[in-house]
C-alpha atoms as one frame of an Amber mdcrd trajectory, in Angstrom:
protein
 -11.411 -16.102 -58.085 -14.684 -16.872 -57.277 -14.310 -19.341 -54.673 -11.692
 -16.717 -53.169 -14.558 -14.302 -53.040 -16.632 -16.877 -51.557 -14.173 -17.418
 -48.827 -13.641 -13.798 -48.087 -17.432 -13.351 -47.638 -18.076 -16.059 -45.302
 -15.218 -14.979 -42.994 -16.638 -11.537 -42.982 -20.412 -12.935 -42.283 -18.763
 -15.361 -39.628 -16.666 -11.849 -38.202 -20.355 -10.087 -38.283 -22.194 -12.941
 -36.449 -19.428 -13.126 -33.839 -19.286  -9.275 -33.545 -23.536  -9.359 -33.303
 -23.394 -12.495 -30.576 -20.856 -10.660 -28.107 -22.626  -7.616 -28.574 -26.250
  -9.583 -27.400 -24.470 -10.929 -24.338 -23.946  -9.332 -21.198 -20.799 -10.925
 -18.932 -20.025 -10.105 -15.099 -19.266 -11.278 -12.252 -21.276 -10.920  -8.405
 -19.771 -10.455  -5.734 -20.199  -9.510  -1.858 -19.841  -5.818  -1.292 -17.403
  -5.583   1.996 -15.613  -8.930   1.239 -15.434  -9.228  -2.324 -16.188 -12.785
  -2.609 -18.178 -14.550  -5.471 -21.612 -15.204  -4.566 -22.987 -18.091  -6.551
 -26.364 -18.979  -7.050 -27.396 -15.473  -7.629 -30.272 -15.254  -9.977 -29.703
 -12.375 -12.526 -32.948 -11.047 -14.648 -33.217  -8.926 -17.360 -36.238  -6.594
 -17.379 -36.940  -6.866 -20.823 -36.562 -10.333 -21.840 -37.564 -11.687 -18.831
 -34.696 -14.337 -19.113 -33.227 -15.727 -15.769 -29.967 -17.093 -15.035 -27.745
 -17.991 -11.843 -24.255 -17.034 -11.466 -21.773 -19.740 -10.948 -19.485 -20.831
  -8.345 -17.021 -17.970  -8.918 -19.937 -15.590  -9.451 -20.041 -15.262 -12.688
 -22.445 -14.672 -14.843 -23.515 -15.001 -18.535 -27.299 -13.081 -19.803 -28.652
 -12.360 -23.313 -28.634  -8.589 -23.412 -27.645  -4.848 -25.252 -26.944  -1.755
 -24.307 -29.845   0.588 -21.812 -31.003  -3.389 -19.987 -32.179  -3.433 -16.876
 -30.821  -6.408 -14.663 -31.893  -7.461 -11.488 -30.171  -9.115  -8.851 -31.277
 -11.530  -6.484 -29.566 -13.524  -3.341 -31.633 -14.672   0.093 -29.596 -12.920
   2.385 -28.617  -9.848   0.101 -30.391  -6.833  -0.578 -32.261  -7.013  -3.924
 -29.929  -4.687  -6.581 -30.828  -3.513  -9.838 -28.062  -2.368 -12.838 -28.321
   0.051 -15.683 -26.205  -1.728 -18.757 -24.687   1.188 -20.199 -21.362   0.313
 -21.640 -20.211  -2.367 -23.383 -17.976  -4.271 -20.778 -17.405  -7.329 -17.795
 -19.869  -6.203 -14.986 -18.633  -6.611 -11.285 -21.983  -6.142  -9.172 -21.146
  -6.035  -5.649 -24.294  -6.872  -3.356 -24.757  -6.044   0.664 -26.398  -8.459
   3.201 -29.523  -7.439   4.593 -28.494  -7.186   8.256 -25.310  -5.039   7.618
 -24.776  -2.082   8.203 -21.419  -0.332   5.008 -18.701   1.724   7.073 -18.324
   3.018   3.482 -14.726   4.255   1.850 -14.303   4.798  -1.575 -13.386   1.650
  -2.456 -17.182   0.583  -1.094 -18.318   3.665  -2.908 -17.055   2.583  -6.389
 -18.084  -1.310  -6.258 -21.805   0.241  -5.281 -24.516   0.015  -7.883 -26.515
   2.996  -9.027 -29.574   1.733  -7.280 -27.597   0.809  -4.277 -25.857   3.997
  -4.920 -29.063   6.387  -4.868 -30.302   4.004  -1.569 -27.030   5.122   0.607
 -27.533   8.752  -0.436 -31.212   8.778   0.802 -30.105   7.170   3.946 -26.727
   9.017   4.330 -29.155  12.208   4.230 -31.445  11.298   6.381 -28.834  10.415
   9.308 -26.565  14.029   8.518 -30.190  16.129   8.821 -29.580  18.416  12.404
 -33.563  19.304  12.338 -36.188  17.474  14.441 -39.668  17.553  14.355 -40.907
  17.353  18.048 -45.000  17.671  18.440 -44.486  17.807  21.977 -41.877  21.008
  21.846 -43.347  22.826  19.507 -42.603  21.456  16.530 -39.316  21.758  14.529
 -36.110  22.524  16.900 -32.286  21.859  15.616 -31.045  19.351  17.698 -27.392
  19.927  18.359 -26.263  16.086  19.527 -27.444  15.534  15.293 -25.808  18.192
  14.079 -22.100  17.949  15.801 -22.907  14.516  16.858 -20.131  11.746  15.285
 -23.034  10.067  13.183 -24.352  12.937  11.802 -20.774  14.027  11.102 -19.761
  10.700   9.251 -23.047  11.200   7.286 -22.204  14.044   5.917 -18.748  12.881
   4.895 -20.042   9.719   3.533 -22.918  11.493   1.446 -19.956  13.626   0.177
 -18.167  10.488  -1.271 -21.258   9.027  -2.712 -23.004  12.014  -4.755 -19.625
  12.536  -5.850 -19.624   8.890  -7.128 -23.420   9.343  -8.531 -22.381  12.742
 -10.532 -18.994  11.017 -11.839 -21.417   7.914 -13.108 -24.034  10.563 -15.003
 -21.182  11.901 -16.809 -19.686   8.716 -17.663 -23.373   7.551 -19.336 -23.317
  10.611 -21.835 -19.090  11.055 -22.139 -18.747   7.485 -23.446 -15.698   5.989
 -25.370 -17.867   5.051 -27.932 -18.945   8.759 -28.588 -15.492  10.152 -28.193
 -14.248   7.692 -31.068 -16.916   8.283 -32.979 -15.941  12.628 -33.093 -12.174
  12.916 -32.795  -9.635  10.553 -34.395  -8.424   8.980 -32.001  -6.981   4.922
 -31.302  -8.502   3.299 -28.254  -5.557   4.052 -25.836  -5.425   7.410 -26.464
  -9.266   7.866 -26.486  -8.944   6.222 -23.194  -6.454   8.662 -21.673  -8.418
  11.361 -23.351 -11.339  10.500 -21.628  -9.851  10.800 -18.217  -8.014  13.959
 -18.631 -10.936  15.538 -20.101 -14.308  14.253 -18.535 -16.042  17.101 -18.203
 -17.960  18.482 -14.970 -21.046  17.377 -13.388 -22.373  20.758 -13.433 -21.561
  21.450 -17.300 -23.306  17.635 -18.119 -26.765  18.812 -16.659 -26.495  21.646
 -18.595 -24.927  20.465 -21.793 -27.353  18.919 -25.349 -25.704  16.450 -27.538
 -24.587  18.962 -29.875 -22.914  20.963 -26.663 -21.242  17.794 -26.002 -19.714
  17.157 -29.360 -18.364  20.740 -29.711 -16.819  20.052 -25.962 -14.993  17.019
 -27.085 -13.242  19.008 -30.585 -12.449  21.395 -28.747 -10.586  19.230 -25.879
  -9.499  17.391 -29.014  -7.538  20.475 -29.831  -5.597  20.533 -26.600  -5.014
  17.239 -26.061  -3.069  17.008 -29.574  -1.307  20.362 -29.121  -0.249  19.271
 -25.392   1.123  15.880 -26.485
């Protein structure tokens, strides 16, 4: 019996170690934002270790980590990025050369990182503003070839795409699957549909303590089980 127990007991401490390991490593992969190939060579820090590492020929990538690291990306070429590791899951950083400039979609939208993310928005404002300042006509005008003009026009669509993009991510940081398991009973495929049906608004999120959250998710736990 005893050597049973024994047995049991170093699986479980083996099981622990393995479970601790994976959870101190952070995975991924780089890649170029409009093509989606790998970029190799990319060196990959993390802000609070300090570590360094380079991402392979198919651009991936392998860093000690946990959950709320900073990483920072780095290719000659490529636009310095940074990442917020929020979730435990395979990263797919997608990074833009210096000289291009993103006809963005959503599919461009979605690979973006935050800080690449928050860079577009600043820029997609700044080209979608109709205002002037003119020191030499009296100071600020509206100038109509920025306002109706097809730049200023795809700005504004594009900046549409991405805030929507940076207000879907802030939810997703606070509404996480690990936070929905750990309220409502529910196995990981379901918590996964759950999630989706229910995420709830950006507007409600910047409102919305911890507590507010919880007593959101019961009570979407209510209607999910009495609409299944």
């Amino acid at each position: 019996m005893k050597s049973i127990r024994l047995i049991i007991t170093t699986c479980l401490l083996i099981g622990l170690q393995q479970s601790f390991a994976q959870a101190q490593e952070i995975k991924g992969y780089v890649y170029e934002l409009v093509s989606s190939t790998p970029l190799w060579n990319t060196s990959i820090k993390n802000i609070r270790t300090q570590e360094v590492v380079q991402s392979d020929r198919d651009g991936s990538f392998k860093i000690a980590g946990r959950l709320n690291d900073y990483l920072v990306f780095t290719n000659p070429g490529y636009k310095q990025d940074t990442i917020f590791y929020y979730e435990d899951n395979i990263r797919r950083v997608y990074m833009t050369r210096d000289e291009s400039l993103i006809s963005i979609d959503e599919v461009i939208v979605s690979r973006m990182t935050d800080s690449r993310l928050a860079a577009e928005i600043a820029k997609a404002q700044n080209q979608g503003k109709a205002v002037d300042v003119g020191q030499d006509r009296g100071g600020l005008r509206v100038s109509p070839s920025r306002l109706f003009g097809k730049k200023a026009k795809e700005a504004r669509k594009n900046l549409s795409l991405l805030v929507a993009e940076q207000e879907k991510r802030e939810v997703d940081r606070r509404f996480t699957t690990q936070l929905i398991a750990a309220t409502v009973p529910l196995n990981p495929d379901e918590t996964a549909l759950f999630r989706e049906r229910f995420r709830p608004s950006a507007e409600f999120m910047k409102k919305a303590s911890n507590e507010d959250l919880k007593v959101y998710i019961l009570d979407s736990y209510k209607k999910f089980k009495s609409n299944k």
